[in-house]
N, C-alpha and C positions, 0 to 999 in steps of 0.2 A: 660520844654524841657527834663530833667533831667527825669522826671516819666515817658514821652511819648519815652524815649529811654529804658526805664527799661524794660515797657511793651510789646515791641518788642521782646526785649533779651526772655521776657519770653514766649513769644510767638511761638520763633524761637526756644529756648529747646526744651519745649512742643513739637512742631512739631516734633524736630529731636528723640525725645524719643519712641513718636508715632510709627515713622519709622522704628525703629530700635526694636519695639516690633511685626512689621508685621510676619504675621503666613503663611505657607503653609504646604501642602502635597504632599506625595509620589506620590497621583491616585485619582482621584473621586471616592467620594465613603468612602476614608478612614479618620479615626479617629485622625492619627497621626496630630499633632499641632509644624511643626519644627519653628523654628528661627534659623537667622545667625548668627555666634560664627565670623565667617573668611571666606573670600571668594578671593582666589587671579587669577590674569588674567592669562589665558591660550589662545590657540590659537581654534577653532572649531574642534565637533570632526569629524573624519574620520571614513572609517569603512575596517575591512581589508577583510571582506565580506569571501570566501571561499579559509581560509588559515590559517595555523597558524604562523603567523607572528604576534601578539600580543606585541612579545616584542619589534622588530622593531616600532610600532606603541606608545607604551606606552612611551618609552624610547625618541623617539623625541618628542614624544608629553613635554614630560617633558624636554629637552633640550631647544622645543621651548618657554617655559616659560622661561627657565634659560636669555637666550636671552630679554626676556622684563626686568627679574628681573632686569640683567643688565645696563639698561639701553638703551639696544637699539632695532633698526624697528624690529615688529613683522616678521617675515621670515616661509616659512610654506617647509619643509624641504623634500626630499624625500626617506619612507620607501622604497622603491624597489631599490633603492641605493644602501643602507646601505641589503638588502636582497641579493641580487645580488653578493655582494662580501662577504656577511659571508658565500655562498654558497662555494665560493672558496676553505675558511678557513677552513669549515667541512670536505670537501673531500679530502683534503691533510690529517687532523688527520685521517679520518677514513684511507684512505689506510697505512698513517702511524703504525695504529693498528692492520693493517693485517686484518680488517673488525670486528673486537671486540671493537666497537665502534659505538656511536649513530651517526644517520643518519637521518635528517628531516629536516620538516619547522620549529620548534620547536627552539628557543635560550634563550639568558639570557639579561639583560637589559646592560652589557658588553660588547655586542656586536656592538652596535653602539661607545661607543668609541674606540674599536679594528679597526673598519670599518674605523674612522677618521682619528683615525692616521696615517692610512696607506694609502688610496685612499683619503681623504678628503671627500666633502660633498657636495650634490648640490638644489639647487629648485625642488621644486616638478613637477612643468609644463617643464623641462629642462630633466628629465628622470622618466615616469609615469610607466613605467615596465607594458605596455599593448600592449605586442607585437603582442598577439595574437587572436587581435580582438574583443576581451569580452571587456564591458565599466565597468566592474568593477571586481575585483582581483579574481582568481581561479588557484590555483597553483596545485592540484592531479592530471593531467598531467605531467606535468611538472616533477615533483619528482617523481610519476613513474619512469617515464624516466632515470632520473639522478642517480636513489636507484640503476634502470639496469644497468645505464654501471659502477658504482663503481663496482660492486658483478663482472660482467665479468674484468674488472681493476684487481680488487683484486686474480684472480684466475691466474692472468698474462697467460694465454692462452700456448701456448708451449715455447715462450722465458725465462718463468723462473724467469723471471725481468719485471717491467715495463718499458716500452718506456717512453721515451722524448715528446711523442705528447698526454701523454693522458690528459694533464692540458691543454692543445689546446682543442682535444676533446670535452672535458666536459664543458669546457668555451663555447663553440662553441654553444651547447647545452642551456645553462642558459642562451646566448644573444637572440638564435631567439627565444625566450618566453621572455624575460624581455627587452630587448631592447642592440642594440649591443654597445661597446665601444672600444676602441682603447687600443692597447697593454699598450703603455705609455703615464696614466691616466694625466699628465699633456698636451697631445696630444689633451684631448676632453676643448672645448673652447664655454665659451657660455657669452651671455651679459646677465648683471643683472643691472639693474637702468643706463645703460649708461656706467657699465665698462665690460670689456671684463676678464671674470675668467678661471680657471678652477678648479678642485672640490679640489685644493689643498690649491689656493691661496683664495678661496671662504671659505672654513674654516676657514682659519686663519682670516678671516676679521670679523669672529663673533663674535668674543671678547670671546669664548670659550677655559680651557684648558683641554682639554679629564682627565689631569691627578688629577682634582680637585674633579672628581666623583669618590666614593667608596660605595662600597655596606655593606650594616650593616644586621645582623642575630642574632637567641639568639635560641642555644641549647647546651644541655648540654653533648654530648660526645665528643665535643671539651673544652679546659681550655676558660673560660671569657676574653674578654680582647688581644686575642690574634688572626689570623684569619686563616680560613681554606678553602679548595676548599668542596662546597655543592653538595653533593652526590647524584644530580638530571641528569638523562640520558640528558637534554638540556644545563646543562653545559660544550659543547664540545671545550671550549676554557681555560676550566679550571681555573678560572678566582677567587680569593679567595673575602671571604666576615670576617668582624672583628666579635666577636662573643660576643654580651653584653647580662646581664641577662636581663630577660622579662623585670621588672618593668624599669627598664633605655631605653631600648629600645623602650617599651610606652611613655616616657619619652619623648623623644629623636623626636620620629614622633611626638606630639605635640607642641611642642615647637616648631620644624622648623616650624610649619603652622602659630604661633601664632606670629613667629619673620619672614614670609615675603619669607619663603623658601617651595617648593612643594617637592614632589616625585614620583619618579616612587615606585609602589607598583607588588609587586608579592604574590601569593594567590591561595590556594584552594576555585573553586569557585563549584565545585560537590556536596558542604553541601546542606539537605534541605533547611536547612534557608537561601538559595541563590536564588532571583527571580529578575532575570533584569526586565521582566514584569511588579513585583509590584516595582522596582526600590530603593529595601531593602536586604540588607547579613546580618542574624541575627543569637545570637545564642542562644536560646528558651531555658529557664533551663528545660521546658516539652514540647519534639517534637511532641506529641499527640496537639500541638497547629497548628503545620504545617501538611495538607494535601496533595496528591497530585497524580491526576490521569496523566498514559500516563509517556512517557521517554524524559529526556533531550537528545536535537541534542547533537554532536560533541563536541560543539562548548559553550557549557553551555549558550546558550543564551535563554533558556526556552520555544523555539517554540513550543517543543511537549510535554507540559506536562501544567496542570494545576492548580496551586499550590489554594486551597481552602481556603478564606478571613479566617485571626481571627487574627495569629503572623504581618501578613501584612497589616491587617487594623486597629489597636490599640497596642498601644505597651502591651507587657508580661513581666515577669521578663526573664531575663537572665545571661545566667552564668557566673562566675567568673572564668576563666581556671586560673592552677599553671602551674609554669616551667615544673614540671615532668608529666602533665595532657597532656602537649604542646609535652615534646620530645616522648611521648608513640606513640602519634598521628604520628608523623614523622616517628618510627621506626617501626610502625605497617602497614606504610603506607597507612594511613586512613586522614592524609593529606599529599597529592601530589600537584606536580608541575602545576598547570592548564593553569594559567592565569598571561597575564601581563597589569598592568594598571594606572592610573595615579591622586594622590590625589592631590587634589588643595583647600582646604577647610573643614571647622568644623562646623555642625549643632547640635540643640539640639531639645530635643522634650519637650513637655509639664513638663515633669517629670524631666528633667533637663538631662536626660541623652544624651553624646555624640555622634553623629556619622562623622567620617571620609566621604564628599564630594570626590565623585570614577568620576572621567572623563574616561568613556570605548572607545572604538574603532570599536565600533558594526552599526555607525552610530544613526540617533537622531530618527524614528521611533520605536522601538521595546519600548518605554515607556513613557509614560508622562511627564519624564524630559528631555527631547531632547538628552539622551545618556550618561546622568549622573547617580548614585542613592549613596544612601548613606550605609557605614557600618558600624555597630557597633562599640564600642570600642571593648568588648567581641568577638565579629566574626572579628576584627583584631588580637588581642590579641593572639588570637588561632590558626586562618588560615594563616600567615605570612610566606611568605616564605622569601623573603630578600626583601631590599627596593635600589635602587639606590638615592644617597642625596650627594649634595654639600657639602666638608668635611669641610665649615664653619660654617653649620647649627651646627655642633657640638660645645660644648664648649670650649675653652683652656684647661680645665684640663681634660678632656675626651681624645681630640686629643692627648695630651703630653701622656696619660696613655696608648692609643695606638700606642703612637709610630708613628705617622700622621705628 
């Protein structure tokens, strides 16, 4: 009995080692040979289709994790919500600035907890933000729109001042495109599992606390250690991020994956070595590995352009970027603001090398992994713009050092 138990157990290793050495790829076709390093649960993805609202999208996509982390029902949240009212927020600073101030669909991953704590938060089938007939998101109307009447706001017309109605106005505006709401947001009431909420009392029930999220960066014409508002035109909330040197800040993003914690990731995704298509952000120590005919849409989602197999179908070497490789790049501005998105996992390839698991927002068609791919360590490394992370993912003596 005793041998015939043995041989089970060893049975059941075997098996489980097996599985655990299974292989895939980016695409048909390609060389690459990943396995699973971490793989943690997330909610499906969405797509934010014709807008930029990315950080809205990333940022609950990663809240809706935070939520399972927690311990409780997965909840599928809604970005036009949280879009809807950081509309508000932009258009008071911009005329606050006398119009010397950004203006767009464009935000920060801040902005969904700005949005909570102030309106709360609701289901996504409770306010879809498709007022205006399209079954799926397009907001260049819209902001048109809304860019015109700030600039005539801003010009205050012959009174010299603005009126008292022009935050009615402009609301007026963002509701018949996104869907209308009531002055006072404890006024909009909707049932969810049989209770009766509204988007304030619905927050609090998610076991979330807005003030638990902080966003982390690493350059060097702020001091380490210490934190500063990110000198990118969608930071119009001004929102500060803490500022660690690279290597702790690699550090720091693996670790949470490995201990159970995801994030919202923010990124240049304009590099060659960026192909949602082949489902790979890479960074080629030789770009003569990456080709590419035709121009990227808008939207970096590689419709119009064709990036030529070689960096994409087998892996190459790639680079090692330094701090000061990283901040030239920032101040040269050769990496920008682009994209916001959402890791949830660590793969590797044949060669042992890492890649960060990207949950996008682009919806599950445009590639072979239903709307995921993966990034390099190196094309992290370099293209990072800040990450939003739960401030336990960090250590105690890190938090104490920042002051957390």
């Amino acid at each position: 009995m005793i041998q015939i138990v043995k041989w089970v157990l060893i049975f059941l290793l075997t098996t489980l080692s097996l599985l655990a050495q299974e292989t895939f790829s980016n695409k048909k076709g390609s060389l690459y040979k990943f396995s699973l390093v971490k793989d943690l649960e997330t909610t499906p993805v969405k797509n934010q289709n014709r807008t930029g609202t990315c950080w809205s999208f990333s940022s609950l996509s990663y809240l809706e994790s935070e939520i399972i982390r927690l311990g409780h029902k997965p909840v599928n949240l809604s970005e036009m919500y949280v879009v809807r009212n950081a509309f508000l927020g932009k258009a008071t600073n911009y005329l606050r600035m006398s119009g010397m101030f950004n203006f767009g669909q464009g935000g920060a991953f801040h902005d969904s907890p700005w949005v909570i704590k102030r309106y709360g938060i609701v289901p996504e089938h409770v306010y879809m933000g498709l007022n205006y007939g399209y079954d799926v998101h397009n907001h260049n109307e819209m902001t048109a729109a809304l860019k015109g009447m700030l600039e005539a706001f801003n010009k205050k017309s012959q009174n010299k001042k603005l009126t008292k109605n022009w935050k009615t106005a402009f609301t007026e505006v963002v509701d018949a495109y996104l869907g209308d709401l009531p002055d006072d947001i404890k006024d909009f009431t909707f049932i969810e599992d049989g209770i009766t909420y509204n988007p304030i009392s619905y927050a609090e029930q998610l076991g979330l606390n807005m003030d638990d999220y902080i966003s982390l960066t690493s350059y060097t014409h702020h001091p380490f250690y210490s934190s500063f508002v990110i000198e990118v035109p969608d930071n119009w909330a001004m929102q500060s991020s803490y500022n660690l040197p690279l290597d702790l800040f690699m550090d720091v993003m693996e670790s949470a994956i490995m201990n159970g914690h995801t994030f919202a990731w923010g990124a240049d995704v304009s590099e060659k070595g960026f192909s949602s298509k082949d489902a790979l952000a890479l960074l080629p120590e030789d770009l003569k590995t990456i080709k590419e005919k035709g121009k990227s849409d808008e939207f970096f989602s590689g419709k119009g352009e064709e990036k030529i197999p070689n960096a994409f179908v087998q892996p190459v070497k790639e680079r090692w970027v330094t701090q000061n490789e990283r901040q030239e790049a920032f101040d040269e501005q050769t990496t920008t603001d682009d994209h916001g998105m959402h890791i949830t996992g660590i793969v590797k390839n044949q060669k042992g090398d890492k890649y960060f698991i990207v949950k996008n927002s682009w919806g599950t068609k445009y590639n072979e992994l239903d709307g995921y791919f993966y990034a390099s360590f190196p094309y992290v490394r370099y293209k990072t713009l800040n990450i939003m992370i739960h401030k336990d993912a960090l250590s105690n003596s890190l938090k104490e050092k920042l002051g957390i």
